[in-house]
Every structure is written in structure tokens, then in C-alpha cells.
C-alpha positions as CSV (number, residue, x, y, z in Angstrom):
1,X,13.0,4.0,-47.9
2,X,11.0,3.1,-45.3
3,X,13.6,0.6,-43.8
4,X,16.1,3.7,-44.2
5,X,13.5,5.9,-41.4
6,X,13.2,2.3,-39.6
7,X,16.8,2.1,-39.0
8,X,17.5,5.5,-38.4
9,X,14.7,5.7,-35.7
10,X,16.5,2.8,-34.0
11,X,19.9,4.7,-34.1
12,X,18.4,7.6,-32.6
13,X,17.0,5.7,-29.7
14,X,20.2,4.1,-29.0
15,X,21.8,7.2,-29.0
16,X,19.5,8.7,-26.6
17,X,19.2,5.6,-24.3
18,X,23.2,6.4,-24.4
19,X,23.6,10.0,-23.6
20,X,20.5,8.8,-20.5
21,X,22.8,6.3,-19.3
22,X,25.7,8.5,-19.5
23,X,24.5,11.6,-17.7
24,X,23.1,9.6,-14.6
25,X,23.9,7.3,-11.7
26,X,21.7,4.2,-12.4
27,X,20.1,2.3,-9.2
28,X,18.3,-0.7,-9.4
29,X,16.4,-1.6,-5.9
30,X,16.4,-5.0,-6.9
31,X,20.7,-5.2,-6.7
32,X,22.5,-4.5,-3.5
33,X,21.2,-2.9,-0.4
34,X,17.9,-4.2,0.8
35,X,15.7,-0.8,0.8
36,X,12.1,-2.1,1.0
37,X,9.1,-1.5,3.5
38,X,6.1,-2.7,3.5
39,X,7.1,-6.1,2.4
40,X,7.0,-9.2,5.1
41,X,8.9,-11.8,3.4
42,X,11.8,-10.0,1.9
43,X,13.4,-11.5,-1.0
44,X,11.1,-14.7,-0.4
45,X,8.8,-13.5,-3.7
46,X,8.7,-15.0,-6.7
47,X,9.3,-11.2,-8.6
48,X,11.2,-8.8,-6.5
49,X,8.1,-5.9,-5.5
50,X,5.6,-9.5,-4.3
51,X,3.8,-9.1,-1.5
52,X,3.3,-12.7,-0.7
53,X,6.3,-15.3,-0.8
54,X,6.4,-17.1,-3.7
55,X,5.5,-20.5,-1.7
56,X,2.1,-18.5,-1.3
57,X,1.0,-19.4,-5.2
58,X,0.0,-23.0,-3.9
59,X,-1.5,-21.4,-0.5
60,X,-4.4,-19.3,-1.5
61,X,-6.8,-19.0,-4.2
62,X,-5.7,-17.9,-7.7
63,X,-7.0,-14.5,-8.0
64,X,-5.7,-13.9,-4.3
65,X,-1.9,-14.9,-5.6
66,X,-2.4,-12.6,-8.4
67,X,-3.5,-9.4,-6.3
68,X,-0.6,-10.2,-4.4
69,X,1.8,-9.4,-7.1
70,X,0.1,-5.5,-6.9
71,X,3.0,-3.4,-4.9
72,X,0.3,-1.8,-2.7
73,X,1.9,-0.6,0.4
74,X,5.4,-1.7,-0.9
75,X,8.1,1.7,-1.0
76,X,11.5,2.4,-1.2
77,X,13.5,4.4,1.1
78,X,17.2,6.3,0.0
79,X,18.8,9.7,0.5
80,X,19.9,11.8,-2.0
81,X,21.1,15.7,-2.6
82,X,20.1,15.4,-6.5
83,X,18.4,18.7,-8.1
84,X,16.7,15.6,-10.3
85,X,14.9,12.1,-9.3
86,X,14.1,10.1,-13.1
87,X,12.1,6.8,-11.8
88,X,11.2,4.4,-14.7
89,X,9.5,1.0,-14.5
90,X,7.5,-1.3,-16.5
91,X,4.1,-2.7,-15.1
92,X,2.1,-6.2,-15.8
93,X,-1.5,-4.7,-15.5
94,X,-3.6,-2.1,-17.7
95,X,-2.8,0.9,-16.4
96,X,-6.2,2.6,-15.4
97,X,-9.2,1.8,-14.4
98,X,-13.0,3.4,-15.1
99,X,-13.3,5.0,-11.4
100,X,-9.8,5.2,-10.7
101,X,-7.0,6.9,-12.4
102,X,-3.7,5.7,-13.8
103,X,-1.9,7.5,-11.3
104,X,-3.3,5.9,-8.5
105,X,-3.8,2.5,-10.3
106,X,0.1,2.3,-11.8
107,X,1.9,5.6,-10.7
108,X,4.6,6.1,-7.7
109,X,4.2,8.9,-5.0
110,X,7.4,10.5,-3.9
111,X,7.8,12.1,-0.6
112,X,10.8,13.8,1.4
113,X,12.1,14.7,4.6
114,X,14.9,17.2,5.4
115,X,17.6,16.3,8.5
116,X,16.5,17.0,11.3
117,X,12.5,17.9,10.6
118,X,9.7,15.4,11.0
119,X,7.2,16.6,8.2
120,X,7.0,15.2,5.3
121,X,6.9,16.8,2.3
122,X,5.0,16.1,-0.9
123,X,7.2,15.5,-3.9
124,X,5.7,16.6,-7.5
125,X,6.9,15.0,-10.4
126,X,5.7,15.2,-14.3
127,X,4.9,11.8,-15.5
128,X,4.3,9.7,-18.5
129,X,2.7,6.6,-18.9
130,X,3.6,4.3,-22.0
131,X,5.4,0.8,-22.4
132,X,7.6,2.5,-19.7
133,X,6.5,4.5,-16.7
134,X,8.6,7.6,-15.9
135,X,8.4,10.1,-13.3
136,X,10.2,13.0,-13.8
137,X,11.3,15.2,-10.3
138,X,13.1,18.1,-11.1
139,X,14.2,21.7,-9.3
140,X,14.6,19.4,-6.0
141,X,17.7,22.1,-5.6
142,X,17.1,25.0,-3.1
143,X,18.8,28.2,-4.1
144,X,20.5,26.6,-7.1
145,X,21.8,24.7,-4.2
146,X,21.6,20.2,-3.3
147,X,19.8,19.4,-0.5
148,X,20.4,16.2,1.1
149,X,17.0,14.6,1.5
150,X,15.4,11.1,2.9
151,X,13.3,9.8,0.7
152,X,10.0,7.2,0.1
153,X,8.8,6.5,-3.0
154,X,5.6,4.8,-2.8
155,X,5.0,1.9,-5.2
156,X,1.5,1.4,-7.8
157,X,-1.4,0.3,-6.0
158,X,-2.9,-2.2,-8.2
159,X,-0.1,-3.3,-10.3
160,X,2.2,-5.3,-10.9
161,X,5.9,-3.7,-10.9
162,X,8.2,-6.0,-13.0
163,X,11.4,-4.1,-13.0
164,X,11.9,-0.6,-11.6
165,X,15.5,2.0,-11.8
166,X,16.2,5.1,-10.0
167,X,18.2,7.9,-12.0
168,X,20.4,10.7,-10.5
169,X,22.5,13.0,-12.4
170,X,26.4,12.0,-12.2
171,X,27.3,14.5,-9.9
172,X,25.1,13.8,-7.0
173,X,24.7,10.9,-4.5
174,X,22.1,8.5,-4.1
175,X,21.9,5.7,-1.0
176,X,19.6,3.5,-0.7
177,X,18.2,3.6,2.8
178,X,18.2,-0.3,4.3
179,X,14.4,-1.7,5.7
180,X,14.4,-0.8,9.0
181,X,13.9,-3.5,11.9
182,X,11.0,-2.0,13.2
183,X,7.8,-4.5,13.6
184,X,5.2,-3.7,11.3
185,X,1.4,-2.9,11.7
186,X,-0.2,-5.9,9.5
187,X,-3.5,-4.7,7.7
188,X,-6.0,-7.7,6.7
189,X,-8.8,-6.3,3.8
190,X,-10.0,-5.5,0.9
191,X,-10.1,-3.2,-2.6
192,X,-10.6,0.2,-0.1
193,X,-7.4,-0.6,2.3
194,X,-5.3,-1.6,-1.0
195,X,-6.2,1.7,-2.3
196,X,-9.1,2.0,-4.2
197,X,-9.9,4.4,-5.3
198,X,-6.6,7.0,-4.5
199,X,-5.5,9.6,-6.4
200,X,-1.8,8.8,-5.8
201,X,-0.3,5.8,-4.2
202,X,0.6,8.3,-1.1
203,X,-3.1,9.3,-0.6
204,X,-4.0,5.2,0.4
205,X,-5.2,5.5,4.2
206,X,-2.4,2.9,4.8
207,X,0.3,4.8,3.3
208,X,-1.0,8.2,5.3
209,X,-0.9,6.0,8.3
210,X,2.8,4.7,8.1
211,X,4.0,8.2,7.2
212,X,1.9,9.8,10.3
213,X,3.1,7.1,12.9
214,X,6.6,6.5,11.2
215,X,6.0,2.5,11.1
216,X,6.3,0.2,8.3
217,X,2.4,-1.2,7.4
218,X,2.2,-4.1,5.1
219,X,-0.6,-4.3,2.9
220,X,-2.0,-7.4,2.8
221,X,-5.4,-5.9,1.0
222,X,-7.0,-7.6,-1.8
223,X,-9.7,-6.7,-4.0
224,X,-12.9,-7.9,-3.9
225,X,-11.2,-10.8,-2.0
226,X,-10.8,-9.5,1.8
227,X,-12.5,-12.8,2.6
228,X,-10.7,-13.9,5.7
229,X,-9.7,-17.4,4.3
230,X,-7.5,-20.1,6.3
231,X,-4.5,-19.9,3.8
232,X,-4.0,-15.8,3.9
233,X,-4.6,-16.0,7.8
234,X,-2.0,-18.7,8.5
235,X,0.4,-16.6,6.4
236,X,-0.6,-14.1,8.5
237,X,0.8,-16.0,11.4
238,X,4.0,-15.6,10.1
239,X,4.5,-12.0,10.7
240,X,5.1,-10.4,14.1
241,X,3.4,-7.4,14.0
242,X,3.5,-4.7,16.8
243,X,-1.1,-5.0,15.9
244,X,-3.2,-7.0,13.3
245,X,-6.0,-5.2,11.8
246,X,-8.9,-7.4,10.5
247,X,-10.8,-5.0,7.7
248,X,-12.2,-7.4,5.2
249,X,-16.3,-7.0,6.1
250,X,-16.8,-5.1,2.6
251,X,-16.1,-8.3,1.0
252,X,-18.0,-10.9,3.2
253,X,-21.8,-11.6,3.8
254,X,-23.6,-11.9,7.0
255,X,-24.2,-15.5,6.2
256,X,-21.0,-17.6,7.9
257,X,-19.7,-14.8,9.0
258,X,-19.4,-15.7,12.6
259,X,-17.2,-18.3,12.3
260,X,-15.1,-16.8,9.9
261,X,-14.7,-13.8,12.8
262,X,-14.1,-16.2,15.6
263,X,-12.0,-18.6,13.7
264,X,-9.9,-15.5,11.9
265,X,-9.0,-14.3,15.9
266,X,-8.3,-17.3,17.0
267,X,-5.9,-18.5,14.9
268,X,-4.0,-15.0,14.8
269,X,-3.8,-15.6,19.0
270,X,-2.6,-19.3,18.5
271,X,0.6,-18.2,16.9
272,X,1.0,-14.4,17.8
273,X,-0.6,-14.6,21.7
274,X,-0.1,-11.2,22.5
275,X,-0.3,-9.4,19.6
276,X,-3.3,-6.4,19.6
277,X,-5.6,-7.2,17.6
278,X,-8.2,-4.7,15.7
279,X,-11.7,-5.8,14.4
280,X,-13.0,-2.8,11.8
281,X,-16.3,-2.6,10.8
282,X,-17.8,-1.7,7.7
283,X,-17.8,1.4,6.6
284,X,-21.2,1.3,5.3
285,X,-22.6,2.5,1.8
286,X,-22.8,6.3,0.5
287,X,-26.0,5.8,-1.2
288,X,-27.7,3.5,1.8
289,X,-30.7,6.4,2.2
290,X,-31.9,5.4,-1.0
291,X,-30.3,1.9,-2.1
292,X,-32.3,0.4,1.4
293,X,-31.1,-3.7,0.7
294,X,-27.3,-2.3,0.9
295,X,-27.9,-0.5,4.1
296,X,-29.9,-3.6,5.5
297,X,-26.3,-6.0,4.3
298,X,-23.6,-3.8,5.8
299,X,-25.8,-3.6,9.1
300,X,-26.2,-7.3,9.3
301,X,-22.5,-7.5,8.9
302,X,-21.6,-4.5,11.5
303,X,-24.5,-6.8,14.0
304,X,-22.4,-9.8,13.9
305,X,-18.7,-8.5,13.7
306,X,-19.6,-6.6,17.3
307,X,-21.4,-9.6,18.6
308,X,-18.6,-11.3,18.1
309,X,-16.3,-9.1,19.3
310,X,-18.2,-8.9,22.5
311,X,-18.0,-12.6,22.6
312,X,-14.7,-13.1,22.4
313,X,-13.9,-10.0,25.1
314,X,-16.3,-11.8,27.5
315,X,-15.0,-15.0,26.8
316,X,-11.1,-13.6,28.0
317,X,-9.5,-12.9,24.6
318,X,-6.8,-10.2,25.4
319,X,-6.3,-7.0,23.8
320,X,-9.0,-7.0,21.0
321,X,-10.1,-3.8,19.5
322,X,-13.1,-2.7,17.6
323,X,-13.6,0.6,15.1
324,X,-16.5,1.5,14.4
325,X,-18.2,2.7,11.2
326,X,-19.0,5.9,13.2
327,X,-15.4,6.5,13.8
328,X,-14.6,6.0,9.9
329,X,-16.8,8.5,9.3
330,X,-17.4,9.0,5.9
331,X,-20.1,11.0,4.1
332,X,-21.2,11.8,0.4
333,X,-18.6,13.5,-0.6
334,X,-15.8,10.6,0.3
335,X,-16.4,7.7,-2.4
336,X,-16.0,7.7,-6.2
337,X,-18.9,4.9,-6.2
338,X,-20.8,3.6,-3.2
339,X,-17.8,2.5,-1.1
340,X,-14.5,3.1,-2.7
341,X,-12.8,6.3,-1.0
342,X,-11.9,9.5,-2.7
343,X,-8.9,11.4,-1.1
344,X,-11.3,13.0,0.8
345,X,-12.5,9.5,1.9
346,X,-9.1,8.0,2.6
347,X,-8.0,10.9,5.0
348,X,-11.1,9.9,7.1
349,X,-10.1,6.5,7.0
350,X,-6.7,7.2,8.4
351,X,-7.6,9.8,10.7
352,X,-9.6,7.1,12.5
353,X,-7.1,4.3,12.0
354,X,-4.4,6.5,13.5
355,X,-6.8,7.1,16.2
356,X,-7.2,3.8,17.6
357,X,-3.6,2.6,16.2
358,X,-1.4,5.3,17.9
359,X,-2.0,4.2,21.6
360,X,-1.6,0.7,21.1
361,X,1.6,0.7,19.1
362,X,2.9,3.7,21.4
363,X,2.3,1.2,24.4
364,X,5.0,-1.1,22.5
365,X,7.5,1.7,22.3
């Protein structure tokens, strides 16, 4: 008997699967049409949604290769008129974490624009997370009307995404939205600038930052592990951005850090001479009033990073920039723990980042 319910569980979910496949238009991002952004090596990874190229694996550290499979910053750009937007995927990672929830860890962020209008509108979708990820976006109609619709769908933040389809009922039209060949803005850091701790993958101070200035950032954040090593920064080297931003001071000590400033600048100006480049201090700790041998570390750091900065200005280096923790901003309502952003605390973070990116990225236009 109970191979009988077995079975017959099996037939049903075939039969389902079926009538699924045979209602909607099926799109794999993976086949066809190259639709990414966010990625600087495309189709160089050794899983699709990489953000390093595979060859990276024997370049840096281990746990740097593996935060590099995470799609942070990675999304996908079509058009479509559907009244319905199913997008299902399968993930390497656990899909939460204690501070940060599965939506922001794991889930996809979907977000719309409408010919001829340059705001962006927020997407809602019912999700459910199991073996298989599904986002469900329906009533995209208006009037019981299509409306034709560019779209980004932002990718997990701290996962890995193995495989990943887009489904559209028959009737309407999906196309996939090629990478545009627009230099990027390249973002150097750690766990807050891949996204910890957002809500949704949209909500990352990068992601707000490509949507607000309408250029591709890749996300070359890693948590914990910001540490500006030799093997990331010649990587780094191989991307021409229109700036570099250097945001990794969370994750280093005052002790070496010097070098590790002068030498990170100096070999991004050997290779890229003319490319801006943006030195970010840290943003300090929420609970510094009371937890005094954390405020005395990030000041130490903050010390250095402008003394070196200074040093490098006076000595002639070209078109370096500094943002300051005072420009961040951030108060006690904008982390989850003592330095990982809420929403509240990522919209800080890119209204500052947009602040000193704008002018120098508009001066390339």
C-alpha cells in the first residue's frame, strides 16, 4: 500500500511538472542571449552566475574562491508584457542566516521600468523557499491589460545559484535584454558591500547604486575576507572600470595596513593609469560609545587609510578619492549587529556612494 501512495505521488508530480511546462514559455539565462550584469568575466566561470573566472580557483585563497560563487551584484535584464513572472532556482548554500534573512541571503529582487519613464519600480512577488526557490509575480497586467516592461531581476546575495529558469505564460513574450557595453564601476570589500545584512537582494547599497546611476557595478565583496590581497587585486587589473572603489577596512587591522593601502593603489594605477580611484573608510561601529577597544580599532584604521591617502595625493597619484565615515553616516538604528547595515543602513551607504560616484563617472560620459 504504501508503494501504491509512493507511486501515485510520483504520477501526480509529473503530471503537474507537465501541465507547468505546458502553460509557459520556458527561459533559461544560461542558453542563448547573453543577459548578465554585474559579471566581469562573462562566460569565463566555472558555473554560469561566478563572479570570478574559473582560472581564479588557483589565484586566491580558498574561502575567497568560494564567496565568489555567491551571485551578489549579479542580475538579469529582459522585457516582457506577461500578467505573470514564475522564477525558480536551486541554490548551493543554507538558505538563512541568524541576523539575516533568507530573502536577502538566497531570494531574487525583481524590479521594472515602463518605456519611456526612468523610475524604477519595485516588483512584489510571493515566494517559497524549499529544494527549489520560486518567486511567484503575478497581476503585472494593468487594466486586465499586458504591459510591456524592462526588467532586472537581482540575483541571492550570499549564495550560490546553480541553475535558474524564467517562466511566462504561453501567450506572452519574453526577451532577454543582452549585457550592455557600458564600463562598470568595480567595488573592492567586504560582508557590508556584498550585502549583509539586506532585506532583499535590491536593498544592497551596490544594487541601489547601479539602479540610481543606471551603470553596471560588479561586486567583488567578500565576507569577512575584504583583505586587499595581491591575487584579487591583480584580477582586479583586469577589468576596465569607468572608477575602483577600495572598501575593505572592516576586514583589515591597523597593523600592515599601510602597505597593503599603498601597494593595493599602486598596482590598480600600473595596469588601469587613469582609472578614478576611491579609498572608503570605515564605517565605524554602532555600539563604539560603550564597546571603547572597537572604537579605538576602526579609528586606528580610518588614521592610516587618510594618511595614506594624503601620501599618495602629495606624492602625484592622480585622481584618488576618499569617503569618509562622516559621509556614510550611519547611526543606531542602521545595523542588525555592530556593523552590518539594515535597509535603513544600506540607503545611507548608497546615498553617500552615489554622492561621490556620480561626478566622477558623469565626467566619463
Amino acid at each position: 500500500m504504501k508503494r501504491f501512495f509512493f507511486l501515485l505521488l510520483i504520477a501526480l508530480s509529473i503530471h503537474a511538472s507537465a501541465q507547468q511546462t505546458n502553460r509557459y514559455n520556458i527561459w533559461n539565462p544560461a542558453s542563448g542571449v547573453y543577459a548578465l550584469e554585474g559579471q566581469a568575466w562573462p562566460g569565463q566561470g566555472k558555473n554560469f552566475y561566478d563572479r570570478f573566472p574559473a582560472k581564479a580557483e588557483k589565484m586566491v585563497r580558498e574561502v575567497v574562491w568560494n564567496l565568489s560563487r555567491n551571485a551578489a551584484g549579479i542580475s538579469i535584464r529582459f522585457t516582457s508584457n506577461a500578467k505573470e513572472i514564475i522564477v525558480r532556482y536551486q541554490v548551493s548554500g543554507p538558505v538563512q542566516m541568524s541576523h539575516f534573512p533568507a530573502t536577502g541571503v538566497t531570494g531574487v529582487d525583481l524590479f521594472a521600468k515602463e518605456p519611456g519613464k526612468k523610475d524604477w519600480l519595485w516588483t512584489t512577488g510571493n515566494f517559497k523557499f524549499a529544494d527549489t526557490v520560486k518567486y511567484t509575480y503575478t497581476n503585472l497586467q494593468r487594466n486586465g491589460e499586458p504591459v510591456l516592461r524592462e526588467y532586472t531581476l537581482f540575483l541571492p546575495l550570499y549564495n550560490d545559484v546553480k541553475w535558474l529558469e524564467i517562466l511566462t505564460p504561453k501567450e506572452s513574450m519574453l526577451t532577454p535584454v543582452p549585457s550592455r557595453k557600458v564600463k562598470p564601476i568595480v567595488v573592492y570589500g567586504t560582508s557590508i558591500a556584498q550585502g549583509g545584512c539586506a532585506s532583499r537582494p535590491g536593498m544592497a547599497f551596490t544594487n541601489i547604486v547601479q539602479r540610481r546611476l543606471d551603470i553596471p557595478i560588479v561586486n567583488l565583496a567578500f565576507s569577512g575576507n575584504g583583505k586587499l590581497e595581491q591575487p584579487v587585486l591583480d584580477l582586479l587589473t583586469e577589468i576596465d572600470p569607468q572608477v575602483y572603489v577600495l572598501d575593505c577596512l572592516p576586514n583589515l587591522s591597523a597593523e600592515g595596513l599601510a602597505p597593503k593601502l599603498v601597494n593595493a593603489v599602486k598596482t590598480l594605477r600600473s595596469k588601469r593609469p587613469n582609472v578614478p580611484i576611491v579609498m572608503v573608510e570605515h564605517c565605524g561601529y554602532l555600539n563604539e560609545d560603550i564597546d571603547e577597544v572597537r572604537r579605538e580599532a576602526y579609528q586606528a584604521d580610518n588614521r592610516i587609510n587618510k594618511q595614506v591617502y594624503d601620501s599618495l595625493v602629495k606624492s602625484g597619484v592622480q585622481k584618488l578619492y576618499y569617503l569618509t565615515k562622516e559621509e556614510i553616516g550611519l547611526d543606531i538604528n542602521s545595523t542588525v549587529d555592530y556593523v552590518h547595515p539594515t535597509d535603513h543602513g544600506m540607503l545611507k551607504y548608497a546615498d553617500a556612494y552615489e554622492k561621490k560616484l556620480r561626478p566622477l563617472v558623469a565626467k566619463q560620459k
